[in-house]
C-alpha positions in Angstrom: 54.5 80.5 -53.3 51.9 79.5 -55.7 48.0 80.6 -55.5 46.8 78.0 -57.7 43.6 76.4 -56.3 44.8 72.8 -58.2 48.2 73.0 -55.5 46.5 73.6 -52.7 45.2 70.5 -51.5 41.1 72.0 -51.9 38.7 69.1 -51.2 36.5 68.5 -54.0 39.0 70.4 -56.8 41.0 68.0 -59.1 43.7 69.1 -60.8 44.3 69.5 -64.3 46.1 66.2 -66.2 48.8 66.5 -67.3 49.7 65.4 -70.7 48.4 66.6 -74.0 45.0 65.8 -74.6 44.1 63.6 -77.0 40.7 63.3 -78.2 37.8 60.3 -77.9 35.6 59.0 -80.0 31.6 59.1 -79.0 31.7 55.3 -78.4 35.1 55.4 -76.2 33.7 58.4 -74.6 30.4 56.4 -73.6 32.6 53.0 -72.3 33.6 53.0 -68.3 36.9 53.2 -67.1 38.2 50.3 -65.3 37.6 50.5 -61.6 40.1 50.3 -58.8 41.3 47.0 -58.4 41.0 44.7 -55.3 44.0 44.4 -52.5 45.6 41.2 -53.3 44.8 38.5 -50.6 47.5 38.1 -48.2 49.6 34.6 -48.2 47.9 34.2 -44.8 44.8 34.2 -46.2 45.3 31.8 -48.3 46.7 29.0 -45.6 45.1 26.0 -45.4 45.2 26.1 -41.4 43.6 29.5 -41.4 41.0 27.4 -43.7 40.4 24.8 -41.8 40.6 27.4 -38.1 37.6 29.2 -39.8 35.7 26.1 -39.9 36.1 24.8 -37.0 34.8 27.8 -35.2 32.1 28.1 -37.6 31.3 24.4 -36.7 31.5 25.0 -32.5 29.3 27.9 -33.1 26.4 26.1 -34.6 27.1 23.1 -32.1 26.8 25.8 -29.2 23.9 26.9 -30.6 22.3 23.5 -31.1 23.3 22.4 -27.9 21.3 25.1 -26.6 18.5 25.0 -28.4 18.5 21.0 -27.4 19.1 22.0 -23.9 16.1 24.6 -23.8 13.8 22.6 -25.3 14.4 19.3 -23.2 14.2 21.1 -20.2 11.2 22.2 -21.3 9.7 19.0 -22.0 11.2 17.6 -18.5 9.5 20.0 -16.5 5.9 19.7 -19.0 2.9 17.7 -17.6 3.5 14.3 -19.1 1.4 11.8 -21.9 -0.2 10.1 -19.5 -4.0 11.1 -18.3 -4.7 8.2 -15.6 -3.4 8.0 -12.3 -1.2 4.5 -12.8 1.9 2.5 -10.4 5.1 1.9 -11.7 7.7 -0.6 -9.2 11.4 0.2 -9.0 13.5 -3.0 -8.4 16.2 -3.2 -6.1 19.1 -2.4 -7.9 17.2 -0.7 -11.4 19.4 1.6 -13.1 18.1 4.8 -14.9 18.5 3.6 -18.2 16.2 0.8 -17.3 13.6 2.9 -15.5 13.6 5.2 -18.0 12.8 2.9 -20.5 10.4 1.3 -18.1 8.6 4.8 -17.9 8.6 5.4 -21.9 7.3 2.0 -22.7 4.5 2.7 -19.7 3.7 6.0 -21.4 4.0 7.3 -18.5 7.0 9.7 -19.9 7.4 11.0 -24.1 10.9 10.4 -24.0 13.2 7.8 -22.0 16.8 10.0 -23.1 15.7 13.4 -21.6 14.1 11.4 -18.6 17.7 10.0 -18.3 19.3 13.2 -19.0 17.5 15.4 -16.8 17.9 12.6 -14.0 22.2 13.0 -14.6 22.2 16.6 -15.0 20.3 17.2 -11.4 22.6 14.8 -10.1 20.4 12.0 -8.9 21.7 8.9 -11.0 22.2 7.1 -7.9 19.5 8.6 -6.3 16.2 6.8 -7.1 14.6 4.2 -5.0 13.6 0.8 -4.9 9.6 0.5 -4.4 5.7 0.9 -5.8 5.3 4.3 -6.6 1.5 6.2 -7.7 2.1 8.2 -10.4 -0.5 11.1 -10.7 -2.0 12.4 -14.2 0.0 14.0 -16.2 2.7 13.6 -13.6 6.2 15.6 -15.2 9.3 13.7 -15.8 10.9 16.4 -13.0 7.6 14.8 -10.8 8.6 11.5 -11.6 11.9 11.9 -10.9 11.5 13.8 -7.6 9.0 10.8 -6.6 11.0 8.1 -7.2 14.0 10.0 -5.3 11.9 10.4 -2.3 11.4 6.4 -1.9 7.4 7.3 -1.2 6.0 3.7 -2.0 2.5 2.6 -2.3 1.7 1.0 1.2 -0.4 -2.0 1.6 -2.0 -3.0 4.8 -2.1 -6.7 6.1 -4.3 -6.7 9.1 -4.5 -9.9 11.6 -8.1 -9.7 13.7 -7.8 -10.7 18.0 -9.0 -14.3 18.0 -8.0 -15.5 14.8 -6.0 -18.8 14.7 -2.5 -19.2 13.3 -4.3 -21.0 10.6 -6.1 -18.4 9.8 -3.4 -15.4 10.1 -1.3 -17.9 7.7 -4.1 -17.7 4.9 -4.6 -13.9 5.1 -1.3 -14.0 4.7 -0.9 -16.2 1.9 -3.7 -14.6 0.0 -1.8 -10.7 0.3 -1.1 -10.4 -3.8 1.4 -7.8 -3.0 3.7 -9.9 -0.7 6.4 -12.3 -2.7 7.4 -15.7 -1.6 6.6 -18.7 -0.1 5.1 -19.7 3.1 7.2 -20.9 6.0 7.2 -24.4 5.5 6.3 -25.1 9.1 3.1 -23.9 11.0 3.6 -21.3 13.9 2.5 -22.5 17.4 -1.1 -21.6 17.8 -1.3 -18.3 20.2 2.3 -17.6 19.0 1.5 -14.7 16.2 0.4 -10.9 17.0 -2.8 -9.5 16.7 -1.8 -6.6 14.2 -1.8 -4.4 11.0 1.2 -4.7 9.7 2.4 -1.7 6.6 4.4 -3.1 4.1 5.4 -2.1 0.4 5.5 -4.6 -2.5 8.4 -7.0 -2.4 7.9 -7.7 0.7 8.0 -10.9 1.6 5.6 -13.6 2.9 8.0 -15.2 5.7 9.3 -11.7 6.9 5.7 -10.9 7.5 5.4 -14.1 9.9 8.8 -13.3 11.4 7.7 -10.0 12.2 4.1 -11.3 13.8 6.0 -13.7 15.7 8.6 -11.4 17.3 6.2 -8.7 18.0 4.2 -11.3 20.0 7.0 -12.8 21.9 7.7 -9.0 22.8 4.4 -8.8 23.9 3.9 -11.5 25.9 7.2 -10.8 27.7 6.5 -7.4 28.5 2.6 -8.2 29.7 3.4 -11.2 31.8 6.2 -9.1 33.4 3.4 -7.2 35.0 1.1 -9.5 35.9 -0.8 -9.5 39.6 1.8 -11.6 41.9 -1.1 -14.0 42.9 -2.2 -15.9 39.9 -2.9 -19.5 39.7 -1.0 -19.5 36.2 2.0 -22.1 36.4 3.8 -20.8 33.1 4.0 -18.4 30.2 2.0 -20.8 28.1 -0.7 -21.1 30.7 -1.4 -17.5 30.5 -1.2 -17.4 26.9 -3.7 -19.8 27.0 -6.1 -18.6 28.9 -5.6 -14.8 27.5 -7.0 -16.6 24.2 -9.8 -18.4 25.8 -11.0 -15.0 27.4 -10.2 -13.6 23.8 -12.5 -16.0 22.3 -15.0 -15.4 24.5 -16.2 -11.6 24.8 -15.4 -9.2 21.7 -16.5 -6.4 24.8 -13.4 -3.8 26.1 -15.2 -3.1 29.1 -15.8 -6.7 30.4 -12.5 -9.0 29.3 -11.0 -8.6 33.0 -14.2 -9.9 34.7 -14.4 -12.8 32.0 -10.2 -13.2 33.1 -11.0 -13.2 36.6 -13.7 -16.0 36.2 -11.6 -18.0 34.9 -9.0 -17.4 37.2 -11.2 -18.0 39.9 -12.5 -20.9 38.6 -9.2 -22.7 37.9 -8.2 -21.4 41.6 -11.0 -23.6 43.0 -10.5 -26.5 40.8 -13.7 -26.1 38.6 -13.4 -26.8 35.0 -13.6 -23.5 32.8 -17.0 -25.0 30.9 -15.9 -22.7 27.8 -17.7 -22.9 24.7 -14.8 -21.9 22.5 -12.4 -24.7 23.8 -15.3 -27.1 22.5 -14.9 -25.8 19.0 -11.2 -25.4 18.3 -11.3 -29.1 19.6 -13.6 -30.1 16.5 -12.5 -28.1 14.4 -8.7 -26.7 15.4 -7.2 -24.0 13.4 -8.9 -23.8 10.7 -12.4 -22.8 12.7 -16.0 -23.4 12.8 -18.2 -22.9 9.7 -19.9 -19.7 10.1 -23.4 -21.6 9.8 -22.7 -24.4 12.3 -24.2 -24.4 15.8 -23.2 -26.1 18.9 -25.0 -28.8 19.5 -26.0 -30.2 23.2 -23.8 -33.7 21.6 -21.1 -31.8 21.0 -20.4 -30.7 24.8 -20.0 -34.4 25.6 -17.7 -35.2 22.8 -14.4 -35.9 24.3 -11.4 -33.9 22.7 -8.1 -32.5 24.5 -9.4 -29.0 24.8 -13.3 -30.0 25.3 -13.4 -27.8 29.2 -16.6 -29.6 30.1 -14.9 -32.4 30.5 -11.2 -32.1 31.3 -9.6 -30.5 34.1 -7.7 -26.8 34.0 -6.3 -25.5 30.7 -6.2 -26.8 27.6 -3.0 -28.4 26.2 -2.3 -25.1 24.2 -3.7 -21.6 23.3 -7.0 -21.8 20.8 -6.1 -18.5 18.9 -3.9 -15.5 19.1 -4.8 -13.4 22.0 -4.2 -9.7 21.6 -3.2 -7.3 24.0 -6.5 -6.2 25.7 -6.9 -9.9 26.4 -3.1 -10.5 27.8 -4.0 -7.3 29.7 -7.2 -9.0 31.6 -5.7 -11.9 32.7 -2.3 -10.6 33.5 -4.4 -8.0 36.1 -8.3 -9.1 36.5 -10.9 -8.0 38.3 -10.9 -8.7 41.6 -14.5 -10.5 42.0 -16.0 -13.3 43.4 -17.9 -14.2 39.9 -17.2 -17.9 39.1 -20.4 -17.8 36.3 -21.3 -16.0 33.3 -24.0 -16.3 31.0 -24.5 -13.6 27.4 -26.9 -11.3 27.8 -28.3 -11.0 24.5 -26.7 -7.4 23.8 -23.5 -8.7 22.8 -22.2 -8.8 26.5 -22.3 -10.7 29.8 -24.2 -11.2 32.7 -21.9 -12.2 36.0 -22.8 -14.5 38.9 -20.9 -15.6 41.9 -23.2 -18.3 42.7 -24.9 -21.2 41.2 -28.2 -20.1 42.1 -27.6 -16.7 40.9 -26.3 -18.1 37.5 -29.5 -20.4 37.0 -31.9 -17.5 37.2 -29.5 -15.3 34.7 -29.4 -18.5 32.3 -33.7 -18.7 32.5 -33.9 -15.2 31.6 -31.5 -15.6 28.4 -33.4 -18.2 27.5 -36.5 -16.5 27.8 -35.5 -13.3 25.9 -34.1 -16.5 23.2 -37.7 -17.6 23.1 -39.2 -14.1 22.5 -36.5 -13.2 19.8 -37.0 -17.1 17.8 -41.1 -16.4 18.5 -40.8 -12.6 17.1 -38.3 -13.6 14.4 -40.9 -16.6 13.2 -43.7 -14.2 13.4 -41.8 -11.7 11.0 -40.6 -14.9 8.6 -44.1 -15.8 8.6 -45.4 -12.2 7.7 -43.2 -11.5 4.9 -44.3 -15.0 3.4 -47.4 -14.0 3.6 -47.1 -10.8 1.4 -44.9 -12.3 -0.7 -47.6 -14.9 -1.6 -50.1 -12.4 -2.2 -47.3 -10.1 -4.2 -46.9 -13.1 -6.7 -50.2 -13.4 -7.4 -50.9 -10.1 -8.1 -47.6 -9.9 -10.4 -48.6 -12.8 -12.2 -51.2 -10.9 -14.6 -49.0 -8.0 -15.4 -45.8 -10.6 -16.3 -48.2 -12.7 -18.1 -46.6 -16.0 -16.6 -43.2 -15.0 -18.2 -41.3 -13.7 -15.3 -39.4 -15.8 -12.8 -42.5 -16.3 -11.0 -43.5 -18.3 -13.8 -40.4 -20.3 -14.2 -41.1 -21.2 -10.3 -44.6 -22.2 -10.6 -43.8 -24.9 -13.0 
């Protein structure tokens, strides 16, 4: 066995070479040796599939990762407080698809981006989810608020509001003048009496004839169900009667408390063959549907002018209601008071004073017309006051205007 150090495997010993030594010159000694060469690349290496396979994964990878970082930062623009710093309405019409309300939205400014609005809407599933309608977008409202909104199907509401008393004629031109409804009137007038007293919630796109269809159905409901009730004994031959009379008491007292005792004057009245001597049938027969002037009186001529619905001078009802009665007023004359009153004269308070005789009637008609005296006399006593101090406030603004001011213009 040998003990030399060069055999034994030592780390960090190398053995002696072998060979005779030949000597170097200074400049070969000085020159590197040659390193250890490379491994020569497989053939596998150098297929053009395993080329091509190391693109393509290099490829997905950066499309992962910029599908990602689109994904991140589009979701994070979805879910930011949008462009838009005013509260604003935007209308979804039947059968809009996303692309076109997104593009809707982006051209509104109400959203930065129409693609990620469209995007976000398909990835959360809601493509077919978005309602028609008037929605109110809120400032700075997110595309995710937007979205959520517009899947809820929360419209702007509008409110179209027929008053008791009004006539059909009247009901037809608040209808008519509602911006928000669509569509022409019905080309044929409504019987008067025949539409509800009502506020009717709609949303934009709504149309003008469903809102008459709806007023007239709800009415004939009414009616039906009111008349159903009514006291056995009244001296009402039809439907239309008591419609009739319901808008004559409608007409005549705007007071909750006091619309059964009006009804059962009337009632009582027609019962005994007395005319019904109403002041509102005198009107609607001068000036039918479309009403009085606001400024024009009744005039003591214009009891004695003869007209179909002039109750002075005909006999019973008129030929047909002269407004739309609401329910209080189908109410009262379905079940009146039960009184002997066959008069009643206003009280200057806004209500009534009742009478169940003539005599008693005559002294409640001097005292209205005595409390009309000392209103007309205080009234004129005022008019004349404020003259007076308006005289004497134009000639003592006359100086400091120096005869420019209107007061000026008036004096000459």
């Amino acid at each position: 066995m040998s003990t030399n150090s060069a055999d034994n495997g030592q780390f960090g010993h190398r053995s002696a070479p072998s060979g005779p030594i030949v000597p170097k010159t200074a400049s070969e000694a000085l020159r590197p040796e040659a390193g250890t060469p490379p491994p020569k690349r497989s053939r596998a290496s150098r297929s053009q599939f395993v080329v091509f396979l190391n693109f393509v994964i290099s490829l997905v990878m950066l499309l992962v990762l910029a599908a990602g970082f689109a994904l991140y930062f589009g979701k994070q623009e979805f879910n930011e407080p949008g462009p838009s710093a005013n509260a604003d309405t935007f209308l979804v019409k039947p059968n809009t698809g996303v692309q076109e309300i997104a593009e809707q939205l982006e051209r509104r400014g109400l959203i930065s981006d129409a693609r990620i609005f469209r995007l976000g809407v398909r990835a959360f599933g809601n493509d077919s989810a978005l309602k028609a309608g008037e929605y109110e977008i809120k400032p700075r409202a997110s595309m995710r608020d937007i979205m959520e909104l517009l899947k809820s199907g929360k419209s702007v509401m509008y409110s179209l509001t027929v008053p008791e008393g009004l006539t059909v004629e009247q009901a037809l031109q608040r209808i008519a003048d509602q911006a928000a409804l669509d569509g022409d009137m019905p080309g044929t007038i409504p019987p008067e009496g025949s539409l509800a007293t009502d506020t009717l919630r709609f949303t934009r796109g709504a149309t003008r004839q469903q809102m008459v269809e709806k007023l007239l159905a709800d009415q004939k409901k009414l009616v039906e169900e009111v008349w159903q009730r009514r006291a056995p004994d009244l001296p009402l031959a039809s439907v239309d009667d008591f419609v009739t009379l319901a808008s004559i008491v409608e007409k005549e007292t705007g007071k909750g408390d006091e619309r059964s005792r009006v009804a059962a004057v009337f009632l009582n009245r027609l019962a005994k063959g007395m005319r019904l001597q109403s002041d509102p049938t005198i009107i609607y027969g001068l000036f039918g549907g479309k009403g009085k002037p606001a400024d024009r009186p009744i005039y003591q001529s214009d009891i004695k002018k003869p007209t179909p619905y002039n109750t002075y001078l005909i006999n019973g009802l008129p030929p047909t209601p002269i407004a739309n009665p609401g329910r209080a007023a189908l109410e009262a004359v379905a079940n009146p008071s039960k009184t002997d009153d066959l008069y009643f004269v206003a009280d200057g308070t806004g209500g009534h004073v009742f009478a169940a005789t003539l005599a008693e009637h005559n002294e409640n008609v001097a005292r209205y017309r005595a409390l009309q005296k000392e209103l007309a006399d205080e009234a004129a006593k005022a008019g004349a006051a404020k003259a007076d101090a308006a005289k004497v406030e134009g000639q003592t603004d006359a100086p400091v205007d120096g005869g420019d001011g209107d007061a000026g213009a008036a004096a000459q």
